[in-house]
N, C-alpha and C positions, 0 to 999 in steps of 0.2 A: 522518567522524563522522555526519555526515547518511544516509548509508546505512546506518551499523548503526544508526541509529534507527530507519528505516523496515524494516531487515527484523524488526526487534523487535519488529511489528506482527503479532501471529498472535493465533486463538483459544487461548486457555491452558487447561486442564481445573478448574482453581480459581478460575475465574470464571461455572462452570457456573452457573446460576441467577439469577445477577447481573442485575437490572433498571437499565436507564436510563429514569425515567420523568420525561414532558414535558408540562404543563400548556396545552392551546390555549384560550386565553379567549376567542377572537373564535368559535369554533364550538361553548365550552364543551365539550368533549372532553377527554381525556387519554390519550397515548399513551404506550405500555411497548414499548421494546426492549429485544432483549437482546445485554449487553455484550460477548460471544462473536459475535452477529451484526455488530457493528458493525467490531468487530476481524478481521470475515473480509471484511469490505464494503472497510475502509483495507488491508488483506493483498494484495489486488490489482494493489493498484501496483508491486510487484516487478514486473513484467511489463518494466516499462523493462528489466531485467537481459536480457533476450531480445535485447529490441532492442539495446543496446551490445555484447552478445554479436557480432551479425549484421553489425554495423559496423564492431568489431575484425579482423573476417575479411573484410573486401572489403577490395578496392585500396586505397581512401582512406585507410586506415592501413599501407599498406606503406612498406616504409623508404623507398623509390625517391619517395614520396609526403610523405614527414616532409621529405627532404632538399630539395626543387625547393620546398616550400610555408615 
């Protein structure tokens, strides 16, 4: 369930415009992101999928390796 949460993680096209904005008191500033960027910033974590890919395919998961471990 945790992984189809995280790949649920993308820019959507009906959030185009969409602002996250954040108040900094101590510099009196205000920043505006946008919520398409942030979803593309968390979207990166897919990347583990590469890596378990790359580890399903070495020795350490071969049968001969499931059965002796």
């Amino acid at each position: 369930m945790f992984e189809v949460i995280l790949n649920l993680m993308a820019p959507y096209p009906f959030l185009n415009g969409s602002k996250y904005i954040e108040v900094v008191e101590a510099y009196d500033t205000t920043i505006e992101y946008e919520v398409n960027i942030i979803m593309l910033f968390l979207s990166f974590n897919r990347l583990y999928l590469s890596a378990k890919f790359f580890i399903y395919m070495t020795s350490l998961m071969s049968p001969r390796s499931q059965r002796v471990c």
